[in-house]
C-alpha positions in Angstrom: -50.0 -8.5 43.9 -51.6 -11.7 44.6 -50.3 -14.8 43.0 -51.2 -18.2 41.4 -48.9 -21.3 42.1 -49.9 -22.2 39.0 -48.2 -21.5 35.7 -46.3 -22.1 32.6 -42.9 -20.8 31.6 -40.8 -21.4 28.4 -37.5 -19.9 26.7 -35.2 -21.0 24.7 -31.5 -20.0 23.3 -29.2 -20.9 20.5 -25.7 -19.5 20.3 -22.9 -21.3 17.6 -24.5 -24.3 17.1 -25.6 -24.9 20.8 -29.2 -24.8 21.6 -31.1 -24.8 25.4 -34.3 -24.9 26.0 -36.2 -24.3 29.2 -39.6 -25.5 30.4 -41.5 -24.5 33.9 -44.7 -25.3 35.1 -45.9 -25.0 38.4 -48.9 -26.2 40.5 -49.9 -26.4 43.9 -47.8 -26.9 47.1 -47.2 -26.1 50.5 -43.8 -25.2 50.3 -41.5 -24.7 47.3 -40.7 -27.8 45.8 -38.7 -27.8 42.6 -38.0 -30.9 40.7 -35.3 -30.8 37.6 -34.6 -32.6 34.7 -32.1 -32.2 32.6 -28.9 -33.8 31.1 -26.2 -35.3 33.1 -23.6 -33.0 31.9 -25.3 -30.5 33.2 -26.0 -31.6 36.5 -23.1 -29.5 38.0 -25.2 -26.4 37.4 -28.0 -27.9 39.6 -27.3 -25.9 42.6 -27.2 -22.2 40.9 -30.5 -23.0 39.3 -31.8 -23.8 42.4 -30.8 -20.6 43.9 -31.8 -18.4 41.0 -35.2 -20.2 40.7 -35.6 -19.0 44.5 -35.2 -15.6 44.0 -38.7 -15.9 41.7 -40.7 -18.5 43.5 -41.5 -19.0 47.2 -44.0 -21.5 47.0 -45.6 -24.3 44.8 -44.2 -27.7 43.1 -42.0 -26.9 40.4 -41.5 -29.2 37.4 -38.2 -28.1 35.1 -37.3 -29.4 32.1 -34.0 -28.3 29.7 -32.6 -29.5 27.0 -29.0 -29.3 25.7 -28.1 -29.8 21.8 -24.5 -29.2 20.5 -23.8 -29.4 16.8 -21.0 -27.3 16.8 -18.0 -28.3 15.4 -16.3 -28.4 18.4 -18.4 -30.8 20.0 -16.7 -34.0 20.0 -13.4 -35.4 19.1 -13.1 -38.6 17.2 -10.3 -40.9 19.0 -8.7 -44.0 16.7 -8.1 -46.9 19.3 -4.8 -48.4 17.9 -5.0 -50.8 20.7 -7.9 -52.2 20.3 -7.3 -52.5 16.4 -4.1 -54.6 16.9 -6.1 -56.6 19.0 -8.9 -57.6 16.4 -6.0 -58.1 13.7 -4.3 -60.5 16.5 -7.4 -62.7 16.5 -8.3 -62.6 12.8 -4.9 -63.8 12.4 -5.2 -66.6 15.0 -8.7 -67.6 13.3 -7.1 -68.2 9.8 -4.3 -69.9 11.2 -6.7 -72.6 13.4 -9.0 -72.6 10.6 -7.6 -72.2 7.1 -9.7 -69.0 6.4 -8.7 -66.7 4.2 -8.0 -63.1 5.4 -9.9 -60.7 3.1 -9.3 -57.8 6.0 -9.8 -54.5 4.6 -9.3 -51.2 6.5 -13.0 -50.4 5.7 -14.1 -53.5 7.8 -11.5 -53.2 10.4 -12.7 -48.8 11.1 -16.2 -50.5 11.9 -15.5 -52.9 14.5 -16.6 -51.3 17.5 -14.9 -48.9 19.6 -12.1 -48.5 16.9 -13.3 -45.2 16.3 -15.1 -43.4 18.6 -16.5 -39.8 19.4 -16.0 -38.3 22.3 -17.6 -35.2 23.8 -15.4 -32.2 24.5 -15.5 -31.4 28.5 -17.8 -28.4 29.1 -16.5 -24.8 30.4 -19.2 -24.4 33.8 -18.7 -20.4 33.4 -19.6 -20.9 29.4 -22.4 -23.1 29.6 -23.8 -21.3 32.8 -23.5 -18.1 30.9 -25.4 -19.7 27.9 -28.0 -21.4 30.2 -28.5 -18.8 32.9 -30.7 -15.9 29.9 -33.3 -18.5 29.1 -33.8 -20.2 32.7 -34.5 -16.1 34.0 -36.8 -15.7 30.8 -38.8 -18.9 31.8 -39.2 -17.5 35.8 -40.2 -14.2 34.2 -43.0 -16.0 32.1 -44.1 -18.8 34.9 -44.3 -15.5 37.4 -46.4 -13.4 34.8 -48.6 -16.7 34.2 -49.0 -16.6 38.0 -50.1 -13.3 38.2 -52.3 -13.3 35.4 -54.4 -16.0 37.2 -53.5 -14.7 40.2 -55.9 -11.3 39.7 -58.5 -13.4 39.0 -58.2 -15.3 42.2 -58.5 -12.2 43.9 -61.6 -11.0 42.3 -63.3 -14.2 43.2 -61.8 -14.3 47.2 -63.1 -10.5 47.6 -66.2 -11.7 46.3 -66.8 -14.5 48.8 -65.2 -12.7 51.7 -68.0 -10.5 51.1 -70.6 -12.4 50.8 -69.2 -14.2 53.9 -69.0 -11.0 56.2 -72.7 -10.5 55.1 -73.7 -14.0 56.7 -72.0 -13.0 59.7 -74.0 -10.1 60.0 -76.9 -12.1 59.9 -76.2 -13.9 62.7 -75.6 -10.5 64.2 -78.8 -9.7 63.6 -81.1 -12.2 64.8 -79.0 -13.4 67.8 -81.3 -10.7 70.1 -84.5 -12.0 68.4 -83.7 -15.4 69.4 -83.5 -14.3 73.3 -86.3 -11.8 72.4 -88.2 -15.3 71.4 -87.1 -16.9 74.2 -88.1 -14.3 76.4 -91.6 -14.4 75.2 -91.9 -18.5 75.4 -91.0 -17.9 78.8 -93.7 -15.6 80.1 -96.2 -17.7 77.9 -95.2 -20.6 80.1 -95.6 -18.9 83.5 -98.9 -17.6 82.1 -99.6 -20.5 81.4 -98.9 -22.3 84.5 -99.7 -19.4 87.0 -102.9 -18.2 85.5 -103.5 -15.4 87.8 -100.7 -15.4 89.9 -98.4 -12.6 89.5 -95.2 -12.9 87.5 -91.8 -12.7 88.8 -90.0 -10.4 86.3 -86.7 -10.8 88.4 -86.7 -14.7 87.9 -87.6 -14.2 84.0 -84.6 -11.8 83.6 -82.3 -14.2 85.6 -83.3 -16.9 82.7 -83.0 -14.9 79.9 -79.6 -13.3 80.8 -78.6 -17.2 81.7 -80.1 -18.2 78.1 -78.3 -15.2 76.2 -74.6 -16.3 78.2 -75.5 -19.7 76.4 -76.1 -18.8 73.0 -74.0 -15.6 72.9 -71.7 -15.5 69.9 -70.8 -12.0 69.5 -67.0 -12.9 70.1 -67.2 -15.2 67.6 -68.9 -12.8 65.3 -66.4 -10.0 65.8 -63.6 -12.2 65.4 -65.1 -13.9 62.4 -65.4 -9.6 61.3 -62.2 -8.9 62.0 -60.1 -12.1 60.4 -62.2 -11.2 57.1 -61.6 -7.5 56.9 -57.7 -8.6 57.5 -58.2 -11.2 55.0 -59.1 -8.1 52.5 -56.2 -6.0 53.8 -53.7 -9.1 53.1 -55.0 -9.7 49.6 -53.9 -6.3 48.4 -50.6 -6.0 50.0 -47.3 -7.0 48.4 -46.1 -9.8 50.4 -46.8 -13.6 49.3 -49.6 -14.4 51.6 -51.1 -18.1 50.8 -49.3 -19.5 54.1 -51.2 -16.5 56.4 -54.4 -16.5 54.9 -54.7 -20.2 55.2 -53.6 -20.2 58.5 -56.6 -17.3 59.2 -59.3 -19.5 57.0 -58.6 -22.2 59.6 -59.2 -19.8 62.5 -62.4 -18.6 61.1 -63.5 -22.3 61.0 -62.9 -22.7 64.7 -65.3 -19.7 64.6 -68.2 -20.9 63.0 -68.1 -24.1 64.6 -68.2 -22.3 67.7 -71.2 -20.4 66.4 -73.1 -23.6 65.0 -72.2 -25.7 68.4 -74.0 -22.9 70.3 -77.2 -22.5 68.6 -80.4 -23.4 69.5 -82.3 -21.2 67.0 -82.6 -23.3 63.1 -82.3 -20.0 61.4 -79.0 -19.7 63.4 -78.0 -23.4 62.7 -78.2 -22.7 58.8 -76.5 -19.6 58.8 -73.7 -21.3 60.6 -73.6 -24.4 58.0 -73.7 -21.9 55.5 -70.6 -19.9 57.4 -68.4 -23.0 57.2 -69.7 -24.4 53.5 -68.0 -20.8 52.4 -65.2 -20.4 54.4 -64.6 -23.9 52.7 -64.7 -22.6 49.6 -62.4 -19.7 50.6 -60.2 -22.3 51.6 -60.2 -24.2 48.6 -59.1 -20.6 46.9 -56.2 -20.3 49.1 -54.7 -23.1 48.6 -54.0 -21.5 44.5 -51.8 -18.9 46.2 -48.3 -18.4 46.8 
């Protein structure tokens, strides 16, 4: 089925007080590209997302965003610094010494000097936390791959659609290649006419010309090949495989086609079809670029 690199994913968890939440949105990109963000206690878990984000995506730029809440009981510790609390009564005492101060110290004051008390947060288990974060992270792929796909059949519809109207402009140019030399042909004897009066024509030399004219203009490779890398377009599209990187590499071929085409004509009708030709494998390229 053919995807969309772009989508939205979203998923979210909370188990005993500890809530994660996972954002994913997607857009376009040659390769796949994925950018996280997410708290530094977590960062030792960059690596497996990584490697479980690239069993669902193969291409795009990948913005991730989580978030980690714990208001569990067991989330921190608080610590009493007797230290530090010996060393503010030390200096209170020296201060009302050197200045004749009373000390009206109470243990209230004292407890909210800084770093007397402090919380601290309780190391995390990696096999706990990764078990808690690894549910929602394959929800959000889930979601950002369905998003894909959902835009990704409508992409389709619209490529078929100007493949086809493509491989009908080619045909075109099928068909009046031979009036061209049929043209030519006729310009030709109108000339010697013309010129000769009533002097016999050499059909022989005419030929020659016109077979020398059709080598020049002749784009029938170019047309069949042009045939050919949009039928395999249309075979591509409704495979399984993710196809963006072959089917731009094919829209790029069929450009060398039609310039080919448009550098060989001398006929206008010719010369707009092949503008035409290149204005929508443009377009065609402009489609590819949406797919993974």
């Amino acid at each position: 089925m053919l995807k969309s690199m772009t989508g939205f994913g979203r998923a979210e968890v909370i188990d005993s007080g500890r809530r994660i939440s996972v954002e994913m949105k997607s857009v376009n990109h040659r390769y796949l590209d994925i950018n996280i963000r997410m708290p530094k206690k977590l960062a030792f878990l960059e690596s497996e997302l990584r490697n479980l984000m690239k069993s669902y995506l193969s291409r795009g730029k990948v913005d991730v965003f989580i978030t980690y809440e714990d208001c569990s009981e067991s989330a921190g510790t608080l610590k009493y610094n007797a230290a530090l609390a010996a060393e503010y009564l030390r200096y209170l005492k020296q201060m009302q010494d050197e200045f004749g101060l009373e000390n009206d110290l109470r243990v209230s004051v004292l407890a909210r000097f800084p770093e007397v008390f402090s919380m601290e947060e309780q190391e995390l288990d990696e096999d706990e936390i990764w078990g808690l974060l690894e549910p929602p992270v394959r929800e959000a792929c889930e979601k950002l791959r369905s998003d894909r796909e959902r835009e990704g059949v409508q992409l389709q519809k619209d490529l078929m659609d100007k493949l086809a109207a493509l491989d009908h402009k080619v045909t075109l140019v099928e068909e009046r290649t031979p009036e061209v030399i049929g043209g030519y042909r006729r310009k030709i004897e109108e000339k010697v006419h013309e010129l000769l009066s009533d002097s016999q024509i050499d059909e022989n030399r005419i030929a020659q010309e016109v077979v020398l004219f059709s080598d020049k203009i002749a784009n029938d490779e170019e047309t069949v090949r042009l045939h050919s890398h949009i039928h395999g377009m249309m075979d591509l599209i409704y495979g399984k495989e993710e196809i963006g990187r072959k089917l731009d590499f094919m829209a790029q071929e069929m450009n060398r086609e039609a310039n080919t085409i448009l550098s060989k004509s001398t006929d206008l009708v010719i010369s707009d079809l092949g503008i035409e030709l290149k204005t929508e494998i443009e377009k065609i390229r402009e489609q590819i670029q949406n797919i993974e």
